[in-house]
C-alpha positions in Angstrom: -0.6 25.4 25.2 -2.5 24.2 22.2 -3.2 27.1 19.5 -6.8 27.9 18.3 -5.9 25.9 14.8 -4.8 22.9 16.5 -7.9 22.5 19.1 -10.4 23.7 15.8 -8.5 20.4 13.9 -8.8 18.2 16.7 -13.0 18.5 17.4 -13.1 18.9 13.2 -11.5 15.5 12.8 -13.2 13.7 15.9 -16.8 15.2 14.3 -15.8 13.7 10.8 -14.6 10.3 12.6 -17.7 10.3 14.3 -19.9 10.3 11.4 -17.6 8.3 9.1 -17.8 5.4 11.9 -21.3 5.5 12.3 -21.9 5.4 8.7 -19.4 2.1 8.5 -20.8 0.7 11.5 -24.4 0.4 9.6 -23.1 -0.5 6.3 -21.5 -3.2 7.5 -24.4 -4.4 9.6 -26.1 -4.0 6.2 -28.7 -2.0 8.6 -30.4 1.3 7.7 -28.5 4.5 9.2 -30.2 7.8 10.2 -28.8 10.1 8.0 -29.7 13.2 10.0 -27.2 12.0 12.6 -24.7 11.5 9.7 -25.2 14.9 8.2 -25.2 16.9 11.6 -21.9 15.3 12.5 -20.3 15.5 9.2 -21.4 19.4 8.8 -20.0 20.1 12.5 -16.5 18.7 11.0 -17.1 20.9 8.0 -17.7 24.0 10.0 -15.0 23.7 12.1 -12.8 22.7 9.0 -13.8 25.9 7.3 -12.6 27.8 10.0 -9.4 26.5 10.7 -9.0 26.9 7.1 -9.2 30.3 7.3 -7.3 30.6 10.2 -4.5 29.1 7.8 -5.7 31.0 4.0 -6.6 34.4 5.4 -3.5 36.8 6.2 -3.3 40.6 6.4 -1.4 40.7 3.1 -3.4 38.3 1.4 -4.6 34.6 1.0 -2.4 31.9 1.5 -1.7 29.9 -1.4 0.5 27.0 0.3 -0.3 23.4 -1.8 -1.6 21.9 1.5 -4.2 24.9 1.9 -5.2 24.2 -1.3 -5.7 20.2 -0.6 -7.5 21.1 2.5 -9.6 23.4 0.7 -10.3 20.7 -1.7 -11.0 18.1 0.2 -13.7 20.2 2.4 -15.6 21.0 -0.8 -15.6 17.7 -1.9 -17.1 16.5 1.3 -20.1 19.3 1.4 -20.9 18.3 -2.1 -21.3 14.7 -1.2 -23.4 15.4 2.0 -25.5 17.7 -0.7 -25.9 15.1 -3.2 -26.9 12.5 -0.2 -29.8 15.2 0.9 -31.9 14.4 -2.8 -30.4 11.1 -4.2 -29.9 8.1 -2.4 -26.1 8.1 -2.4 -25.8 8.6 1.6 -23.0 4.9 1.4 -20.8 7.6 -0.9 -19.9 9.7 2.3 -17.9 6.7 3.1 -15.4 7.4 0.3 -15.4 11.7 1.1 -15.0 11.5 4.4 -11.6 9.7 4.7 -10.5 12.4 2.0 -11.4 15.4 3.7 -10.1 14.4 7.3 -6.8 13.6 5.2 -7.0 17.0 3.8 -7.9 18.9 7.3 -4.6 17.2 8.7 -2.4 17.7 6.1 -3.8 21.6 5.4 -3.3 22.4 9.5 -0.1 20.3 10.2 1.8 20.9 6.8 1.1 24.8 5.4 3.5 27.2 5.1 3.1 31.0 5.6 5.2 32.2 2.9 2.7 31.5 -0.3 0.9 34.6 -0.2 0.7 36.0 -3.7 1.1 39.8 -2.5 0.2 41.5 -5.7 -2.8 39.8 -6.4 -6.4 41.3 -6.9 -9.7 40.2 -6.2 -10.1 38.9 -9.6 -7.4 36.8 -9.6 -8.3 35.7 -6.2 -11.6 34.4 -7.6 -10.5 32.9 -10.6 -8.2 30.8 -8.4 -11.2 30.1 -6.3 -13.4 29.3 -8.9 -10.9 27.1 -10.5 -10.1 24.4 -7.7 -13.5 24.6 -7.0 -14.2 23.4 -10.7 -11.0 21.4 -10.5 -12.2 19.5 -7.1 -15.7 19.0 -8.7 -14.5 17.3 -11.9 -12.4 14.9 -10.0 -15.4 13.8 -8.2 -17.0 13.4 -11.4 -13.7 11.3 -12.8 -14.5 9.0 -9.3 -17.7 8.3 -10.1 -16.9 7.6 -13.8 -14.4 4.8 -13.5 -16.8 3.3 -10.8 -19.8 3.4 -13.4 -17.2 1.9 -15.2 -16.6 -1.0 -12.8 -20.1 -1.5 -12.5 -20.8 -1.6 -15.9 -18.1 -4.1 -16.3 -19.0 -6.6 -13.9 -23.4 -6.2 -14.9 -22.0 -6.9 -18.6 -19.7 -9.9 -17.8 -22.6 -11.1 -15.6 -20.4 -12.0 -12.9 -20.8 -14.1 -9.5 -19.5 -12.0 -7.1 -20.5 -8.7 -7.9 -18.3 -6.4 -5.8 -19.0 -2.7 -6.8 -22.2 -3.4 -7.8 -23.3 -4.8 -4.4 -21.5 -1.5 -3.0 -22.4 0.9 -4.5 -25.8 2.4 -5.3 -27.8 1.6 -8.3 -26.3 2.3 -11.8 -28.8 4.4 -13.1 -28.4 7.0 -9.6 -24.9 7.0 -10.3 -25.1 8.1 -13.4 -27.7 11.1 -12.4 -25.1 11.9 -9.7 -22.3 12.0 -12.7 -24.0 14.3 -14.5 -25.0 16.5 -11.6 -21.2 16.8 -10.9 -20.6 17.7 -14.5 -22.9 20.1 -15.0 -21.7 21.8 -11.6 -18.3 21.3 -12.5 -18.6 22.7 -16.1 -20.7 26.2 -14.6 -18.0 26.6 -12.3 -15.1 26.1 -15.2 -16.8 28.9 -17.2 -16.9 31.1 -14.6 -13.2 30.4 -13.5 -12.4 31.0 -17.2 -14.1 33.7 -17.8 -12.7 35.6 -14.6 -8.7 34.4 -16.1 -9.8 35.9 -19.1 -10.3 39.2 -17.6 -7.1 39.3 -15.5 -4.4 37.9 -18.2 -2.1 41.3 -19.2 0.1 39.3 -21.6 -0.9 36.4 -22.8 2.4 35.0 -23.3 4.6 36.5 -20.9 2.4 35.2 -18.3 3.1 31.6 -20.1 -0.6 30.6 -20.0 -1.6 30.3 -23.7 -1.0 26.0 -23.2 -2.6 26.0 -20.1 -5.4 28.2 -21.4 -5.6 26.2 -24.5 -6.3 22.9 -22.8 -8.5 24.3 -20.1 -10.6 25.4 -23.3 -10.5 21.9 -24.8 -11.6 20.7 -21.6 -14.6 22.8 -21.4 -16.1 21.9 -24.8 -15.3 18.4 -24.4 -17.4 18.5 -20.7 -20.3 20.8 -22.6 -20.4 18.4 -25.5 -21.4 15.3 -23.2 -24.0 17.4 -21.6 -25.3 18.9 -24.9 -25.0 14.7 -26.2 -26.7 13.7 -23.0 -29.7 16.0 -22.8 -30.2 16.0 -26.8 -29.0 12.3 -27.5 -28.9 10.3 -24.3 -25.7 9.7 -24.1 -24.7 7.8 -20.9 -22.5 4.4 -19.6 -18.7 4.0 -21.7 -19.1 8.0 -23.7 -20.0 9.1 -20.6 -17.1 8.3 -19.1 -14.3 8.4 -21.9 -15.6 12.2 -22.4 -15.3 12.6 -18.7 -12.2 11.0 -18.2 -10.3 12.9 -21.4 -11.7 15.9 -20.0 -10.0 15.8 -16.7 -6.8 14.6 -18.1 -6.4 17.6 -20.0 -7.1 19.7 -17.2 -4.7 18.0 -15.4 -1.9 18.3 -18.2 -2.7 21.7 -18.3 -2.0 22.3 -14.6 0.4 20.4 -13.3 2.4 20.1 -16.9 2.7 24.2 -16.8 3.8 24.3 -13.3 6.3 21.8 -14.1 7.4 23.5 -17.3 7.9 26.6 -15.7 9.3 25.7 -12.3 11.7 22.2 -13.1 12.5 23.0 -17.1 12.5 26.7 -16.8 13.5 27.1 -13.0 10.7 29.8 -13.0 8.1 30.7 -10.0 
């Protein structure tokens, strides 16, 4: 007999497939979609993401911090962000790209997790820095998407190309770029908060091995509020726009993954 999980994956992923098609089926007729139909099925899939995720995070002893969770988790928010942005900019075509992710993500979350990441002496502090963090984390990576394809279609509108690929595909460079900076103002709000909430849970600064980590997260953060203070102040946009973006989420990333593999390959520490 199927379990509650398995049965809330299965209609999750069909509801996602659904909209995903539909969405494909019009941009490929180069005909105009209803996006009501596209948001209703997508949110359905969202919904019954959330709560198999749940099902999978939430234990008596605490929340489930399995990698696959956390990808799942990721995944989701990405998706309800794009639907979001696709309600007040004309970026409905971009669901094409967050879809695929989060059905990846709702498989791997359900079929993959394991029950025996529960942090047991956490608090709810912790818990919401952690929160906060992939939140800001997931965000950002959006933001790092949508730079290198500003990128791209900077590139080919500069070489004055023939065949214009992402610029055909995509929409216009001037909403992309709005939608960049929407993600990186987001994404930069939710980075304070997820640092300011560390800040208020670290005991020993050292002992708890996060001063590099901490360090570059910090970096990160000005770097992301210096191209929004150079973009609202200066109008900086197109190539700074994304080199700032781009070194910003590549120390974030160093500062993540290069302290959990400091301290669990080089150190052999959990």
């Amino acid at each position: 007999m199927l379990s509650l999980s398995i049965i809330l994956t299965i209609l999750a992923f069909i509801a996602y497939l659904t909209g995903f098609l539909y969405l494909l089926k019009h941009f490929m007729d180069k005909s105009h979609s209803n996006p009501f139909l596209v948001w209703a099925s997508l949110l359905t899939g969202l919904i019954l993401h959330a709560f198999t995720l749940g099902l999978d995070m939430i234990t008596p002893i605490g929340i489930n911090y399995d990698v696959f969770n956390l990808i799942s988790f990721t995944s989701g928010l990405m998706l309800l962000l794009s639907i979001i942005f696709s309600m007040y900019r004309p970026v409905l075509i971009l669901n094409l790209l967050a879809t695929p992710m989060a059905m990846l993500g709702l498989l791997v979350g359900d079929v993959l997790n394991t029950p025996n990441h529960v942090i047991r002496e956490q608090n709810i502090a912790m818990d919401i820095h952690i929160i906060l963090s992939l939140s800001a984390y997931a965000i950002l990576f959006m933001a790092t998407i949508h730079a290198i394809l500003i990128w791209l279609q900077n590139r080919e509108l500069k070489k004055k190309q023939r065949h214009r690929i992402w610029v055909n595909l995509l929409p216009s460079l001037q909403t992309m770029e709005s939608l960049l900076f929407d993600l990186i103002l987001i994404g930069f709000v939710l980075l304070s908060a997820a640092l300011t909430f560390g800040f208020c849970t670290i005991d020993d600064f050292f002992a708890q091995h996060l001063a590099h980590k901490t360090v570059l997260s910090v970096i990160s953060w000005l770097i992301y509020g210096s191209l929004l203070l150079g973009h609202w102040k200066f109008g900086w946009r197109g190539k700074k726009a994304t080199l700032f973006t781009l070194f910003g989420f590549s120390l974030l990333v160093l500062g993540f993954i290069g302290s959990k593999f400091v301290l669990e390959i080089i150190l052999m520490r959990v």
